[in-house]
C-alpha positions as a Markdown table, in Angstrom:
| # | Residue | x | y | z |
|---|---|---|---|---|
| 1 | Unk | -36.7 | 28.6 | -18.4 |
| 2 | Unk | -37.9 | 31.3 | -20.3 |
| 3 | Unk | -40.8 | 31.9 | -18.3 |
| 4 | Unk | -39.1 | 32.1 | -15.5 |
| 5 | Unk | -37.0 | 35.2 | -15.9 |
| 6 | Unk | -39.0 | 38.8 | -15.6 |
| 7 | Unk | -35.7 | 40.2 | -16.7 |
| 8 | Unk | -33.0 | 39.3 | -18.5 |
| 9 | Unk | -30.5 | 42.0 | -18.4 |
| 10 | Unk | -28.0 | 44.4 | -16.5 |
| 11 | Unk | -27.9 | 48.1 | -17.0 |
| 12 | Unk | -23.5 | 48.0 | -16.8 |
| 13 | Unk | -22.5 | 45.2 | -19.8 |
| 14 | Unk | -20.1 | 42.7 | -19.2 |
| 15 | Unk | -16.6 | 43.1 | -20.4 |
| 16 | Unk | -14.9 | 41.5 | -23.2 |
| 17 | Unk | -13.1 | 39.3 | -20.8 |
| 18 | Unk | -16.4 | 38.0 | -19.5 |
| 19 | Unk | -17.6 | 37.3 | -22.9 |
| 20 | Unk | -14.7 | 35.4 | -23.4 |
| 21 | Unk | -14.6 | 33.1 | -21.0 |
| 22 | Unk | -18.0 | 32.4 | -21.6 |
| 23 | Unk | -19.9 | 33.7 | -18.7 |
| 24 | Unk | -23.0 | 34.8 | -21.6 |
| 25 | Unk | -24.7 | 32.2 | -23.1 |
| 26 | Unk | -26.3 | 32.6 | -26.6 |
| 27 | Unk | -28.7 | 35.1 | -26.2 |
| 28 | Unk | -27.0 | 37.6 | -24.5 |
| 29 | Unk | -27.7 | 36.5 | -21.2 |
| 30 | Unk | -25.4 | 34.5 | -18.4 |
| 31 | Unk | -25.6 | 30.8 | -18.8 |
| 32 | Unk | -28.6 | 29.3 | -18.0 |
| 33 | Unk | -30.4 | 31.5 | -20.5 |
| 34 | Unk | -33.3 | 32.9 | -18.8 |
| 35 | Unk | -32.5 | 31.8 | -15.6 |
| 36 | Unk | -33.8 | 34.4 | -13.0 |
| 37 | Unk | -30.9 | 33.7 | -10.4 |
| 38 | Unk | -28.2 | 34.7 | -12.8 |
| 39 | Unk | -30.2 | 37.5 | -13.7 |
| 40 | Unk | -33.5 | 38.8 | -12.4 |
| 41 | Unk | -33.6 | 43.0 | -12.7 |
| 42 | Unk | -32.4 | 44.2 | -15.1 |
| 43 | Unk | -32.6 | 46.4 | -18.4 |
| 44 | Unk | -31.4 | 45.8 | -22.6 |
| 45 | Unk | -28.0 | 47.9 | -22.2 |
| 46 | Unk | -26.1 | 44.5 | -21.2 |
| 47 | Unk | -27.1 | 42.8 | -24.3 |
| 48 | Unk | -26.4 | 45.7 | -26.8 |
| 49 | Unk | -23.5 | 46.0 | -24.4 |
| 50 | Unk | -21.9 | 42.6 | -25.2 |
| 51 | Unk | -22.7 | 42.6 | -28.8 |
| 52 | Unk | -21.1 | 45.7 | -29.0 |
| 53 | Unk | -18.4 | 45.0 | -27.1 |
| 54 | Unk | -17.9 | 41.5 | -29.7 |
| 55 | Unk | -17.8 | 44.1 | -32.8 |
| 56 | Unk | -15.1 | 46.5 | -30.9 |
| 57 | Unk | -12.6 | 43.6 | -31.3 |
| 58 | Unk | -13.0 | 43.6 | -35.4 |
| 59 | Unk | -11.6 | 46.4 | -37.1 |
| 60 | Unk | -15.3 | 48.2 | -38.3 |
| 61 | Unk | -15.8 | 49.1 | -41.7 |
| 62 | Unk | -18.5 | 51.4 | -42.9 |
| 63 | Unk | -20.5 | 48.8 | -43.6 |
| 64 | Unk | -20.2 | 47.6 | -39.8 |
| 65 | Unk | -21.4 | 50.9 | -38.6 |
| 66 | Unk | -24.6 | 50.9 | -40.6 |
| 67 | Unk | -24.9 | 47.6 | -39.0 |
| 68 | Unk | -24.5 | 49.3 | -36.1 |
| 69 | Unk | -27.4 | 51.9 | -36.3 |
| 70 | Unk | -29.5 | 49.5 | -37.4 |
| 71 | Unk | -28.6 | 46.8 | -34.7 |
| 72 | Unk | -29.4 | 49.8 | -32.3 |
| 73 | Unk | -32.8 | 50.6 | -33.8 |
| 74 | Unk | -34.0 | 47.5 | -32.9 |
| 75 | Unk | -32.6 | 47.6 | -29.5 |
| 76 | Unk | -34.6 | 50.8 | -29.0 |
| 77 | Unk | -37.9 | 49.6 | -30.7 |
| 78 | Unk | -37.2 | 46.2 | -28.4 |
| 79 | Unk | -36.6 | 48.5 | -25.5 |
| 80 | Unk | -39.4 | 50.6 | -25.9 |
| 81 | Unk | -42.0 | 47.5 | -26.7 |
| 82 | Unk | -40.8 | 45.9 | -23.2 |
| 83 | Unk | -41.4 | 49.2 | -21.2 |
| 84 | Unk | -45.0 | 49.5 | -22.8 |
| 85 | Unk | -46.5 | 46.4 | -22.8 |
| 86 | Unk | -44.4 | 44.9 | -19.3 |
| 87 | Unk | -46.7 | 47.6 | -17.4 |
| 88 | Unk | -49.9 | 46.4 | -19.2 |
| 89 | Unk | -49.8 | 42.8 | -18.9 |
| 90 | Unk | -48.9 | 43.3 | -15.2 |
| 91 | Unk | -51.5 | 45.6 | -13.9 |
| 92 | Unk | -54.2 | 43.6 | -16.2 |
| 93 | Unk | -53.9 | 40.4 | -14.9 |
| 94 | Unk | -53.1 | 41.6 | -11.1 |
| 95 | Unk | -56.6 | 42.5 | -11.8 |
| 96 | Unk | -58.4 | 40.3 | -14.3 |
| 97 | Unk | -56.2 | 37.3 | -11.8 |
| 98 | Unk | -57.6 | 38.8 | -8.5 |
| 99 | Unk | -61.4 | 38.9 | -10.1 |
| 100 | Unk | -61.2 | 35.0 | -11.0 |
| 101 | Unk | -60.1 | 34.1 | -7.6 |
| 102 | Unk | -63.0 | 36.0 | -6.2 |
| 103 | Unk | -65.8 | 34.5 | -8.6 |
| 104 | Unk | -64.5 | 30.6 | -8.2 |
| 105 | Unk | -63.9 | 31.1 | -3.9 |
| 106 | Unk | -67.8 | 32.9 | -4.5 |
| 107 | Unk | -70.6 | 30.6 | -3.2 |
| 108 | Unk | -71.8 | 30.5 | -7.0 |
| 109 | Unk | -68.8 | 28.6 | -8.3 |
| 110 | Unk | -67.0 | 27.3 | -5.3 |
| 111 | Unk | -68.1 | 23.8 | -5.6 |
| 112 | Unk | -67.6 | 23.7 | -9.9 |
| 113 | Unk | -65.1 | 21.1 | -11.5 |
| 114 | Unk | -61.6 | 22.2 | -11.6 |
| 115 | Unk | -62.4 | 25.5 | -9.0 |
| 116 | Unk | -59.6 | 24.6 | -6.6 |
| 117 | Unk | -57.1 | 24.4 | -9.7 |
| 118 | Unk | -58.2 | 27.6 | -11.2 |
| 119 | Unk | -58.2 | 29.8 | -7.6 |
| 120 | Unk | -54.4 | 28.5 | -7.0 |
| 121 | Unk | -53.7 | 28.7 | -10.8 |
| 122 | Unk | -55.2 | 32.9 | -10.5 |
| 123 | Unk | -52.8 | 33.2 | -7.5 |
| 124 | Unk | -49.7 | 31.8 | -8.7 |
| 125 | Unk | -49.8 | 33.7 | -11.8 |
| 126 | Unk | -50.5 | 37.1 | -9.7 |
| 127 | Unk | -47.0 | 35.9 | -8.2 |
| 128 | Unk | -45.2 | 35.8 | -10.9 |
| 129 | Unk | -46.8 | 39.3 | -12.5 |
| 130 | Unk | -45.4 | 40.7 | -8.8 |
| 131 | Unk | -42.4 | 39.3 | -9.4 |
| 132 | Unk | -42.1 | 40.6 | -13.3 |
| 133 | Unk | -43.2 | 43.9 | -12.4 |
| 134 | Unk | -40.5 | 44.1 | -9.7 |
| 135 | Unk | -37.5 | 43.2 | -11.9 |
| 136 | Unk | -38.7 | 45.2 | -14.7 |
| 137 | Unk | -38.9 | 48.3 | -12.5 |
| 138 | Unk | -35.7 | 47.5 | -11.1 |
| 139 | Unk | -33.6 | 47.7 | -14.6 |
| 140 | Unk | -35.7 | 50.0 | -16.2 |
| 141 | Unk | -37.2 | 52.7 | -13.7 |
| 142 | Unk | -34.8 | 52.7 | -10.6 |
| 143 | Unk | -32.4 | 50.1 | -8.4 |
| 144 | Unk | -34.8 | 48.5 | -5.9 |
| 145 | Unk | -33.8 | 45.3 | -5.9 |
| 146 | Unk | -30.3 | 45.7 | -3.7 |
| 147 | Unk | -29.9 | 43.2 | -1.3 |
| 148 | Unk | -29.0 | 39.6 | -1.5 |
| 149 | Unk | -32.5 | 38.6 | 0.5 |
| 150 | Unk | -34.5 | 40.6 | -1.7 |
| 151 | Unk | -33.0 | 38.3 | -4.6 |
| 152 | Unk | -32.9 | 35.5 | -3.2 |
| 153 | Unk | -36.9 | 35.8 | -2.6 |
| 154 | Unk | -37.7 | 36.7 | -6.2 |
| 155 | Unk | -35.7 | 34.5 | -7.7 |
| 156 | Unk | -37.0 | 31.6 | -5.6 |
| 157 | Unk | -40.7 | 32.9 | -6.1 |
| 158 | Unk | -40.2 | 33.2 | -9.6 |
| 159 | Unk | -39.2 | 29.6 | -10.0 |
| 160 | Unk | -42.0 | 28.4 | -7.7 |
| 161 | Unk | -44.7 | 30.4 | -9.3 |
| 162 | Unk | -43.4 | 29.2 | -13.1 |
| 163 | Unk | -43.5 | 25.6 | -12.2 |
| 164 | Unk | -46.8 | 26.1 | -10.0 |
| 165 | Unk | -48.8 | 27.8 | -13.2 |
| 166 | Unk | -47.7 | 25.1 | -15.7 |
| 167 | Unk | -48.9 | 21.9 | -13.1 |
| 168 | Unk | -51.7 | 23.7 | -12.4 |
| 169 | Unk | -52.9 | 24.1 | -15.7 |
| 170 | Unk | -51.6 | 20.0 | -16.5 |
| 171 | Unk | -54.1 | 19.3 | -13.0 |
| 172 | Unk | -57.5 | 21.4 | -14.4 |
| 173 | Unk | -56.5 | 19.3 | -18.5 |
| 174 | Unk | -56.3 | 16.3 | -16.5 |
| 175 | Unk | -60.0 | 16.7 | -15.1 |
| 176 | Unk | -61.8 | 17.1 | -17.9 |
| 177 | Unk | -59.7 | 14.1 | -19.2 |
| 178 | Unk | -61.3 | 12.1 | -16.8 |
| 179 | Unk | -64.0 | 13.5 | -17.2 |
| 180 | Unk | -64.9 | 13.3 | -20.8 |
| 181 | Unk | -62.7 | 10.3 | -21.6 |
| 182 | Unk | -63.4 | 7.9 | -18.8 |
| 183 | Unk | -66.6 | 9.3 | -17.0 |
| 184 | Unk | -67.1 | 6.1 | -15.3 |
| 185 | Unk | -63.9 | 7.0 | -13.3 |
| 186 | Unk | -64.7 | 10.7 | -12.8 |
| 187 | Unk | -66.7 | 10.6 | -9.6 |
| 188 | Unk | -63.8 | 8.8 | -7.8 |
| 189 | Unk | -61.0 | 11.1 | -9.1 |
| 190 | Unk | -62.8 | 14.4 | -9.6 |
| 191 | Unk | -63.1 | 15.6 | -6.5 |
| 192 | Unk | -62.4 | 18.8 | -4.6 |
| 193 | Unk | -60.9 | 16.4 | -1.8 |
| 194 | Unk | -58.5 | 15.2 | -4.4 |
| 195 | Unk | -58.1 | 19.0 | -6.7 |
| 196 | Unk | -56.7 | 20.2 | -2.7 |
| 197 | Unk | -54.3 | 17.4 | -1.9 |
| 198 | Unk | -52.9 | 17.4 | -5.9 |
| 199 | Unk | -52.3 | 21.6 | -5.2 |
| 200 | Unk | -50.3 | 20.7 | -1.8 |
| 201 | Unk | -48.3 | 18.3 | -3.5 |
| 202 | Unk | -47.2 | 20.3 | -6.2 |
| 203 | Unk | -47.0 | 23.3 | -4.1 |
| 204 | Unk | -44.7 | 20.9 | -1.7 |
| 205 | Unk | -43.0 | 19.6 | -4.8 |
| 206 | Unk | -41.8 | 23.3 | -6.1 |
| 207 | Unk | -40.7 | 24.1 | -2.8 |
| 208 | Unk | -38.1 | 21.2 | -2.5 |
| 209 | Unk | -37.1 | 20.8 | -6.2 |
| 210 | Unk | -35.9 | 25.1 | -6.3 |
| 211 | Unk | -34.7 | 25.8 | -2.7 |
| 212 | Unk | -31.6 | 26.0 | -4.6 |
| 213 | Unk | -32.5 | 29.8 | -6.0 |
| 214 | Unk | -31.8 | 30.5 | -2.5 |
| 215 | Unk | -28.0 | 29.8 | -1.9 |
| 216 | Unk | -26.8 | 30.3 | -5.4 |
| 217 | Unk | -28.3 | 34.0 | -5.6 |
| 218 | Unk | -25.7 | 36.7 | -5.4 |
| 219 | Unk | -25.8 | 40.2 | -6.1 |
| 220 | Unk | -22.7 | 42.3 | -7.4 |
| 221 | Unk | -22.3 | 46.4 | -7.3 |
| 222 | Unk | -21.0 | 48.7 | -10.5 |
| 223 | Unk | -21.2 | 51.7 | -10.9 |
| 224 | Unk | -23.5 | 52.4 | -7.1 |
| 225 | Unk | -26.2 | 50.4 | -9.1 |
| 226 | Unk | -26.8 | 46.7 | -7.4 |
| 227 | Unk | -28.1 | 43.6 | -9.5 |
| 228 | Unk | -29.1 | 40.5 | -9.0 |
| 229 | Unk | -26.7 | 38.1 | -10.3 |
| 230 | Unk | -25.5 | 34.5 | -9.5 |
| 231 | Unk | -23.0 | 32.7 | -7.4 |
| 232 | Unk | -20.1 | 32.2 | -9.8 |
| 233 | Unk | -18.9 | 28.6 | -8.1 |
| 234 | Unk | -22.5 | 27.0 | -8.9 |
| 235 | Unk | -22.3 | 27.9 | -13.1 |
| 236 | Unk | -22.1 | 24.2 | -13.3 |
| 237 | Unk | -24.6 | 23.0 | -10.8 |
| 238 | Unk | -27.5 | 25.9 | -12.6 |
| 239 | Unk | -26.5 | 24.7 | -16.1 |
| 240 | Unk | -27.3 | 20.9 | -15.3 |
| 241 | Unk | -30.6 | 22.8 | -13.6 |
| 242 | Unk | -31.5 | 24.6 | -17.2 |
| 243 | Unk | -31.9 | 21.0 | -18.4 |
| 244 | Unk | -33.6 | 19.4 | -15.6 |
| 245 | Unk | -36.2 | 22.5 | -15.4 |
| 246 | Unk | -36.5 | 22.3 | -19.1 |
| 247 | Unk | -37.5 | 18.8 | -19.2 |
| 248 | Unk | -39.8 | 19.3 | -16.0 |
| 249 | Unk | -41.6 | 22.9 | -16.8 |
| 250 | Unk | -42.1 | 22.1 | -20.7 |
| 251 | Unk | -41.3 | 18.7 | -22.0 |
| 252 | Unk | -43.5 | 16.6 | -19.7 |
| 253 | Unk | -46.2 | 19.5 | -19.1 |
| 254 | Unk | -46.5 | 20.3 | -22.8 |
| 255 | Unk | -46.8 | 16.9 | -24.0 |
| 256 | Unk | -49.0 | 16.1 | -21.3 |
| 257 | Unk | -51.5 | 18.6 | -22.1 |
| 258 | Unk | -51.4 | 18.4 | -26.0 |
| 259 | Unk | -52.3 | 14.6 | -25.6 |
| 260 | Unk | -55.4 | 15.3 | -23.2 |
| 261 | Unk | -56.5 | 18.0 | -24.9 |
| 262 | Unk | -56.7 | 16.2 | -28.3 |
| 263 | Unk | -58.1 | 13.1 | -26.4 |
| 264 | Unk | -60.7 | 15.2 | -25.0 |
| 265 | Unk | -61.8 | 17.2 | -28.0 |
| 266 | Unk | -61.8 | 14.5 | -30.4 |
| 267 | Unk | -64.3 | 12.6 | -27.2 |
| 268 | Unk | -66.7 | 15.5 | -27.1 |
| 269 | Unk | -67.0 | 16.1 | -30.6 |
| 270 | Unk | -67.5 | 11.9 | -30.9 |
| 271 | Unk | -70.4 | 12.2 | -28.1 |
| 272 | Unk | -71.8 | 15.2 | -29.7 |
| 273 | Unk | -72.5 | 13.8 | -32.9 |
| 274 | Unk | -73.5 | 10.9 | -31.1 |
| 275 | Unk | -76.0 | 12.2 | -29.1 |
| 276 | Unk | -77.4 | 14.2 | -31.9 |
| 277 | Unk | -78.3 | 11.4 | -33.7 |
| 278 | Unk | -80.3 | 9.4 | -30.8 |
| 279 | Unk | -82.1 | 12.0 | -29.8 |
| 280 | Unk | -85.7 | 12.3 | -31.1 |
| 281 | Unk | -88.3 | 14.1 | -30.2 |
| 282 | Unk | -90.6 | 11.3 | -28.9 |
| 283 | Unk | -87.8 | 10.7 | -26.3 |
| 284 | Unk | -86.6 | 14.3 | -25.3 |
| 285 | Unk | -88.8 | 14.8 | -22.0 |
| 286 | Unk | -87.3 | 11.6 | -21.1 |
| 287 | Unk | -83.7 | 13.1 | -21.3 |
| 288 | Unk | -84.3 | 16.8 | -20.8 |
| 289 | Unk | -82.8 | 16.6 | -17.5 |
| 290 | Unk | -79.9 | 14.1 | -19.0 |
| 291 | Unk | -79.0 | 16.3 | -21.7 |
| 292 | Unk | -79.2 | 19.6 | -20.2 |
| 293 | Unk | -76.8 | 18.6 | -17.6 |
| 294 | Unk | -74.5 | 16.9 | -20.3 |
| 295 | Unk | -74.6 | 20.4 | -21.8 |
| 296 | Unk | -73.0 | 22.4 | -19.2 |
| 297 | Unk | -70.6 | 20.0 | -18.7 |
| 298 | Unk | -69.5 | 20.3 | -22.5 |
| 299 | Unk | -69.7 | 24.5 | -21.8 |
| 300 | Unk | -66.8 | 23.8 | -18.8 |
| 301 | Unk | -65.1 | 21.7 | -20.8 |
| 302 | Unk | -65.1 | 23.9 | -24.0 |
| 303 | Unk | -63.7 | 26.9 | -21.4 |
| 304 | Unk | -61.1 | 24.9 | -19.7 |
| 305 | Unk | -60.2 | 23.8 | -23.3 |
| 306 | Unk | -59.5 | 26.9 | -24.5 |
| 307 | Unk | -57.7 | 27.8 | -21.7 |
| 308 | Unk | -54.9 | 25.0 | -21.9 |
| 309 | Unk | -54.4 | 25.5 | -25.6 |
| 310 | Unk | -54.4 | 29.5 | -25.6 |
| 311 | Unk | -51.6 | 28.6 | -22.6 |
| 312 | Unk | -49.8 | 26.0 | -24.9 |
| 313 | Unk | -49.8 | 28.5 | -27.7 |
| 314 | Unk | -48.4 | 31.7 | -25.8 |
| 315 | Unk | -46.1 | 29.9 | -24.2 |
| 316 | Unk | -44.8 | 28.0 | -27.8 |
| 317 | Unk | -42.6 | 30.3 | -29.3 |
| 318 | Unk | -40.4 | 31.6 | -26.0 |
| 319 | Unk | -40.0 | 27.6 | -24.9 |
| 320 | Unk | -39.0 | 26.9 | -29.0 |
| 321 | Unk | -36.1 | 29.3 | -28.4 |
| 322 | Unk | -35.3 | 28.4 | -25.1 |
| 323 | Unk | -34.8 | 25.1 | -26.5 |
| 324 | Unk | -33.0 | 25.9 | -29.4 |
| 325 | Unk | -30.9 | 27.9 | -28.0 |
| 326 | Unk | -30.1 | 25.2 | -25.1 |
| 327 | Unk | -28.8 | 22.6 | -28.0 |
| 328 | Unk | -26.8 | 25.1 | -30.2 |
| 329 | Unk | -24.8 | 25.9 | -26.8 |
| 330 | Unk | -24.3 | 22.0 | -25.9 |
| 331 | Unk | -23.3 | 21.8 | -29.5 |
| 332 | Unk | -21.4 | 24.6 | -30.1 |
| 333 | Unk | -20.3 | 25.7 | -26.9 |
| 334 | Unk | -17.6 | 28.1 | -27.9 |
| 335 | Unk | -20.0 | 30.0 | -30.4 |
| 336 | Unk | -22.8 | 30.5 | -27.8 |
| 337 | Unk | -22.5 | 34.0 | -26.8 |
| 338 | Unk | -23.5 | 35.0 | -30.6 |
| 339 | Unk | -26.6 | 36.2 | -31.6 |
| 340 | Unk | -27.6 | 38.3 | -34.0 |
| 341 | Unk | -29.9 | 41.4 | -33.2 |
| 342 | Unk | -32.7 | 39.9 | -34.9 |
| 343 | Unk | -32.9 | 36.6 | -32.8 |
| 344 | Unk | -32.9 | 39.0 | -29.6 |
| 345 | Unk | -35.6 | 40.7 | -30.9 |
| 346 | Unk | -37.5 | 37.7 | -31.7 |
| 347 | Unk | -36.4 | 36.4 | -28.1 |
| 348 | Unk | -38.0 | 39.6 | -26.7 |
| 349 | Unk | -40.8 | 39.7 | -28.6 |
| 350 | Unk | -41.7 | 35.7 | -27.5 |
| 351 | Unk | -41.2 | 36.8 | -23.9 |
| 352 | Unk | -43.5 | 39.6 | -24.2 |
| 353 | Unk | -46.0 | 36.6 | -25.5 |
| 354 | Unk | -45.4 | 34.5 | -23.2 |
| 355 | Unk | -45.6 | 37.1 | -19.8 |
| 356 | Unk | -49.1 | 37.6 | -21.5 |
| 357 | Unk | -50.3 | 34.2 | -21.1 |
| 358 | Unk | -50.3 | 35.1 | -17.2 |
| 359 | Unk | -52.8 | 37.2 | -18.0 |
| 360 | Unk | -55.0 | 36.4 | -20.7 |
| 361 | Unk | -57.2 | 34.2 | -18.3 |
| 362 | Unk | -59.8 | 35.9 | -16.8 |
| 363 | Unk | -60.8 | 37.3 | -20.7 |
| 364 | Unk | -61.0 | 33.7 | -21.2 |
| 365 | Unk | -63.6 | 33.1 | -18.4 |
| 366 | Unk | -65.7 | 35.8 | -19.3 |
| 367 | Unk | -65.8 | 35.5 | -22.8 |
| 368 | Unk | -66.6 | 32.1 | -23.1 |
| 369 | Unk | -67.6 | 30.5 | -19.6 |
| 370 | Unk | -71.0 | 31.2 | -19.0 |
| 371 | Unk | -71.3 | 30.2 | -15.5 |
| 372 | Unk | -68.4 | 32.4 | -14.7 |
| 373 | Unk | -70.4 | 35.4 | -16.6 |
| 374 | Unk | -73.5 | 34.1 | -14.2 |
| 375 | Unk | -71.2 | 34.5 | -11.1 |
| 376 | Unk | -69.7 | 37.3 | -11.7 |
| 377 | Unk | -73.0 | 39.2 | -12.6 |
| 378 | Unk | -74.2 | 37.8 | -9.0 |
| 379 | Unk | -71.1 | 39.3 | -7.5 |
| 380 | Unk | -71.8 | 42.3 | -9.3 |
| 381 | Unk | -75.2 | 43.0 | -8.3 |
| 382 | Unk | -74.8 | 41.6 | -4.9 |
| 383 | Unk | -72.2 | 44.4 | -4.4 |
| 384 | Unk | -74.8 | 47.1 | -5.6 |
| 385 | Unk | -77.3 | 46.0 | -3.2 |
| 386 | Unk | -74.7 | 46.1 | 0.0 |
| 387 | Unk | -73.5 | 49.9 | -1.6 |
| 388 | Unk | -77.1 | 50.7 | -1.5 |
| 389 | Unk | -77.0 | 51.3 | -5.3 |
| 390 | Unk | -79.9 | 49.1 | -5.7 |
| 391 | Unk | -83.0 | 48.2 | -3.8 |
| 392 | Unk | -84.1 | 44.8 | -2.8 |
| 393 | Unk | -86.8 | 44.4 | -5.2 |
| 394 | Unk | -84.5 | 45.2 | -8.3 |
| 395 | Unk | -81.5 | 42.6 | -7.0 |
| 396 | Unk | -84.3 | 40.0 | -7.1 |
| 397 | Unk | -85.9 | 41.1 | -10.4 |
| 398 | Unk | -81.9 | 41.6 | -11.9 |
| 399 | Unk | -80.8 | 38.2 | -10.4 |
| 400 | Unk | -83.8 | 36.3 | -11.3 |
| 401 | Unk | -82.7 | 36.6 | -15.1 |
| 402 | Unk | -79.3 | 36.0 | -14.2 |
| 403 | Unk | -81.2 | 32.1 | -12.5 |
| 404 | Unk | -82.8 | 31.1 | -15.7 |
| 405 | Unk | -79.3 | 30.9 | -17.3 |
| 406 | Unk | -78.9 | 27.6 | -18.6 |
């Protein structure tokens, strides 16, 4: 899957012969498109590599030269854009990542709906950032990634961690589901009893369904410079995997959580209206209690929201292509390798997109989930008391503010 690969190509292209017996797929890439076994480090100069290499074998005009430049314009701007933003969205949301997991494991928010999810959700993606950051320094900054272990373990992480983030986002939608949709039900299913034992199974789940990433990883040397590549005898076995991982890590999730998120907003803003127009004020001590509690409820559920859609939404575009890409090879499989310079840069830019959605998060939280702003302004002036930047008196007068939050 898309997500799944940090990199997508080799510094040293593949020859002509390669591209003719179909080792690239359509987008420039081995088969099993973004597939991190087949390639996890690696840089742009493969891509440009083989698409140059396809116009060598025509007898260029001036008109193909221009072509040319331009095609290596936006190879450069695509090049450059990867080894700005790549950095960024890493170090971010290592950060903004390791922050959530220390407000929701906090005593503040450690018992809230969905905290269990949104700890192991903060650590997976942290994984897969690692991972990113690892192959992207490996094609584009210097060859670190030269054993067959070393690939075999970010490959397999890779997988693990992409299929771990979108469960764990389908577990926290399915909550507030419950939750909004069928409240009766809630106190039996939303529990942190039951958040632990559904983040085992699916941690126990990724574990079996890609221990494959560990015997079909391979690396190959050119030119002194080792990559991470894939075993040549399993092509087969990892292109019936694209389809199976594709239907697991974006079919079934994706459709899952567009269904329960319009359930659940088209519920709240039912009960809203509702609840507007029964409550008067001869009634409203009566319910104070009621209401105010229904209130912060409706706050977690508007964050948690928010955070499945902005998920669905980075992750769109990059799983569109994937998919696309996918049926033009099963139909067309002797035209695959082609792409155009503009669809790779569109491929890129998606990627860049979608790496962002594993770290876009914790501005979520903070921006729009009060009880994490509460929490995190606990942590905050809890650690100025223990640095001795603060006194007693004024942690108390500071966090009794932060207590009347409602």
């Amino acid at each position: 899957m898309f997500r799944k690969n940090p990199e997508t190509t080799n510094n040293d292209g593949p020859t002509s012969s390669e591209v003719n017996n179909g080792q690239y797929s359509q987008t420039g890439k081995m088969d099993t498109t973004d597939n991190p076994v087949m390639n996890i480090s690696a840089n742009f100069e493969n891509t440009y590599s083989i698409y140059i290499d396809t116009k060598s074998l025509q007898n260029r005009t001036l008109t193909d030269v221009k072509d040319e430049v331009n095609d290596m314009e936006i190879y450069n701007l695509a090049k450059m854009m990867r080894n700005v933003f790549i950095p960024i969205i890493v170090f971010v949301g290592v950060f903004g990542n390791s922050v959530s997991m220390s407000v929701f494991t906090s005593n503040y928010l450690r018992r809230s709906s969905s905290s269990t999810f949104l700890v192991a959700l903060a650590c997976t993606d942290n994984v897969f950032l690692i991972c990113l950051f690892l192959s992207w320094f490996d094609g584009s900054v210097d060859n670190i990634l030269t054993s067959v272990r070393i690939c075999q373990v970010i490959s397999y992480l890779t997988y693990v961690s992409s299929f771990l983030s979108v469960w764990f986002v389908v577990g926290f939608t399915s909550e507030r589901y419950i939750a909004i949709c069928h409240p009766l039900r809630a106190k039996v299913f939303c529990t942190q009893v039951r958040e632990r034992v559904a983040v085992v199974i699916f941690v126990m789940l990724s574990v079996v369904l890609y221990n494959f990433a560990s015997w079909t990883t391979d690396v190959y040397t050119s030119n002194s410079i080792t990559r991470c590549t894939y075993k040549i005898n399993y092509i087969q076995f990892l292109n019936v995997i694209t389809w199976v991982d594709t239907v697991v890590t974006m079919l079934i999730p994706f459709t899952l959580i567009f269904f329960m998120n319009m359930r659940v907003a088209c519920t709240a803003a039912t009960f809203q209206e509702k609840r507007k127009g029964c409550l008067t004020p001869r009634d409203a001590k009566r319910v104070k209690h009621r209401a105010l509690r229904s209130k912060q409820q409706m706050r977690v559920t508007r964050t948690l929201l928010l955070v499945s859609t902005t998920f669905l939404v980075l992750n769109l575009p990059s799983h569109v292509f994937k998919l696309s890409s996918l049926i033009s090879a099963f139909v067309n499989p002797s035209n695959a390798y082609n792409i155009s310079m503009a669809q790779y840069f569109i491929q890129e830019l998606s990627q860049i997109v979608l790496y962002a959605s594993f770290s876009m998060n914790f501005f979520l939280y903070a921006l729009y989930g009060k009880h994490f702003q509460r929490s995190l302004s606990f942590m905050y002036e809890s650690s100025r008391l223990r640095l001795g930047c603060s006194d007693r008196i004024e942690y108390l007068e500071r966090t009794s503010t932060l207590r009347s939050w409602t």
